[in-house]
C-alpha positions as CSV (number, residue, x, y, z in Angstrom):
1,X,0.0,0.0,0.0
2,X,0.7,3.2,-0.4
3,X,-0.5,6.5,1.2
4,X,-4.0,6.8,2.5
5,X,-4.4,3.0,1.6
6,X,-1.8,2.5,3.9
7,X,-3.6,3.6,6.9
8,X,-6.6,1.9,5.8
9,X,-4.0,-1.3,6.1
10,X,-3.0,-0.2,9.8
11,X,-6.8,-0.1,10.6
12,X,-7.0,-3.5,8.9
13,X,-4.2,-5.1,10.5
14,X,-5.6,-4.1,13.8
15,X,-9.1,-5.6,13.2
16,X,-7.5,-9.0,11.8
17,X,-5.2,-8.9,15.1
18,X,-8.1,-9.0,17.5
19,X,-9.4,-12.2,15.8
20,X,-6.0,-13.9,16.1
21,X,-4.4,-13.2,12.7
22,X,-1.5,-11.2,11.6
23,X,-0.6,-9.5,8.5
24,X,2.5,-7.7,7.4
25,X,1.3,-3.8,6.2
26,X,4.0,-2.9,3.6
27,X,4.0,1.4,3.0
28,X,5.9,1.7,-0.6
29,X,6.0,5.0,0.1
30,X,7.7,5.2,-3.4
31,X,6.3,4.0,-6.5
32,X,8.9,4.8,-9.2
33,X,11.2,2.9,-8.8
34,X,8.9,0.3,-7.0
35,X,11.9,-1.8,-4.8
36,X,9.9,-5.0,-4.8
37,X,12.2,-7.1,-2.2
38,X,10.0,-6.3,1.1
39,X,6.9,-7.6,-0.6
40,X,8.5,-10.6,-2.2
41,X,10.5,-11.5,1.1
42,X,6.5,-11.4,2.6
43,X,5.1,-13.6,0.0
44,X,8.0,-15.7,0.7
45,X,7.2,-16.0,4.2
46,X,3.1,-16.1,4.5
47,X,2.0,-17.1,0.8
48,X,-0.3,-14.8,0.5
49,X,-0.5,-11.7,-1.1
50,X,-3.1,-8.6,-0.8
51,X,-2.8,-5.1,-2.7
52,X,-4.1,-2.2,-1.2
53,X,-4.2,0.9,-3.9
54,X,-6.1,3.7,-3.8
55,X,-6.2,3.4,-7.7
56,X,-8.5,1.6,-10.5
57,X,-7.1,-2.0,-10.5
58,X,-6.7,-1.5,-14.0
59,X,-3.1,-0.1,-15.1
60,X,-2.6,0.8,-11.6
61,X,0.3,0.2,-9.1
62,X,-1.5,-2.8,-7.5
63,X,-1.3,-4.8,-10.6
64,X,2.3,-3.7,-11.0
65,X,3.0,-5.3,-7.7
66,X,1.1,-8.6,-8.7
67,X,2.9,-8.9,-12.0
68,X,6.2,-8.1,-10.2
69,X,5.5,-11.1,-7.5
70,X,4.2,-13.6,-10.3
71,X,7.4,-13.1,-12.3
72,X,9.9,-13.3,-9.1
73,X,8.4,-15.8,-7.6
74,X,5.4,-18.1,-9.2
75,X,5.1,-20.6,-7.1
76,X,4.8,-19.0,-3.6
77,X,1.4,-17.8,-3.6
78,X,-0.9,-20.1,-1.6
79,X,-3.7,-19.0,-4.0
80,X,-4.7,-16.1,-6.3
81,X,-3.3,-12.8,-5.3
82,X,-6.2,-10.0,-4.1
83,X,-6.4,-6.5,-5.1
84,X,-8.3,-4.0,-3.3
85,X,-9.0,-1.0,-5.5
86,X,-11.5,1.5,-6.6
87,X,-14.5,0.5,-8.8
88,X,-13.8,0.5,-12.2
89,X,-16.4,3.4,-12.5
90,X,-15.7,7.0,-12.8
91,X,-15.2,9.3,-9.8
92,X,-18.6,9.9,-7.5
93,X,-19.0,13.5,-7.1
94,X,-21.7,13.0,-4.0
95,X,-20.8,11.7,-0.5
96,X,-23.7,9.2,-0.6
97,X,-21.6,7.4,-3.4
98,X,-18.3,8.0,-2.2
99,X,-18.8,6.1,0.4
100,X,-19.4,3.1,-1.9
101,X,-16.6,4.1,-4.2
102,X,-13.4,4.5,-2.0
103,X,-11.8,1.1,-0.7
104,X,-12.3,1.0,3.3
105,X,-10.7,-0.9,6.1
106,X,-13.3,-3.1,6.2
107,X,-13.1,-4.4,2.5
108,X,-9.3,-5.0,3.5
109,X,-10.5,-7.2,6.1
110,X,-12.9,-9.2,4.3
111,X,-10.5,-9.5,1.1
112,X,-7.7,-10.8,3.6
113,X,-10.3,-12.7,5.8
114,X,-11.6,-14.7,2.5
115,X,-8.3,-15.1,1.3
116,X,-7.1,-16.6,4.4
117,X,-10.1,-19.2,4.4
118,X,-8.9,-20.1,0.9
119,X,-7.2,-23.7,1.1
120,X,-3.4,-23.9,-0.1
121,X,-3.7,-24.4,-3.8
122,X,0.1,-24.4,-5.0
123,X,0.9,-26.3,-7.6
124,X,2.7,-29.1,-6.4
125,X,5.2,-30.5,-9.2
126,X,5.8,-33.8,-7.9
127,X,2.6,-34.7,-9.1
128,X,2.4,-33.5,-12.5
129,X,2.2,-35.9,-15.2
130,X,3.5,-32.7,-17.7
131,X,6.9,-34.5,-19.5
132,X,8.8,-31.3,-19.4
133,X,11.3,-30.3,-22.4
134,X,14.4,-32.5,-22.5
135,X,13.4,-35.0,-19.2
C-alpha cells in the first residue's frame, strides 16, 4: 500500500489482530522505482499476497506489484493474489456514493479474511504428469 491506503491497512491489520491473525502492512511509500524485495521477502514467508491501492485496478500500481510477485516468484502464492482497489467506474461526485466508491478498512478485512479461508492451492510439481522439455 501506499498513502491513505496504507492507513486503511493499519486499521485493517488491527481488526484482523483481535481475531487472532496477523498480516505484514507494507507502506511503498515510493512508487517509481517500485523496490519490490520487502513484498516478495513477505510472500516468501506467509504465501499470501493482498494489494491495497487507492487506484483503478486496471493499469494501476496494484497490478504492478502482482505482476512483479508472479514473475519473481510463481510458485509462492498459496492462492490467487487480491487487489483492493477502486470501482472501475468513474469518480462519485456526492458523498452518498463516495462512500461506496473508495476502498475502506473493512473491504481490507474481508478481502484478507476470504483469502485466508482459501485452502493452499500451490501447484505441487511432484505430481504432475507434464513431460517437461528435454526429461
Amino acid at each position: 500500500a501506499s498513502g491513505y491506503s496504507t492507513k486503511l491497512c493499519v486499521e485493517a491489520a488491527d481488526q484482523l489482530a483481535d481475531t487472532g491473525a496477523s498480516c505484514d502492512v507494507i507502506d511503498l511509500r515510493v512508487l517509481n522505482p517500485i523496490d519490490p524485495q520487502v513484498i516478495i521477502e513477505s510472500v516468501l514467508r506467509t504465501g499470501r499476497l493482498l494489494v491495497v491501492d487507492g487506484d483503478w485496478s486496471n493499469c494501476g500500481v496494484a497490478g504492478e506489484i502482482v505482476a512483479r510477485v508472479a514473475e519473481t516468484v510463481p510458485t509462492a502464492l498459496k492462492g490467487p493474489a487480491r487487489r483492493v482497489t477502486l470501482a472501475d467506474a468513474p469518480a462519485p461526485t456526492s458523498g452518498p456514493l463516495e462512500r461506496l466508491y473508495y476502498p475502506t478498512a473493512d473491504d481490507v478485512v474481508t478481502a484478507a479474511r476470504d483469502m485466508l479461508a482459501e485452502p493452499d492451492a500451490r501447484f505441487d510439481d511432484s505430481k504432475s504428469t507434464i513431460r517437461r522439455w528435454g526429461t
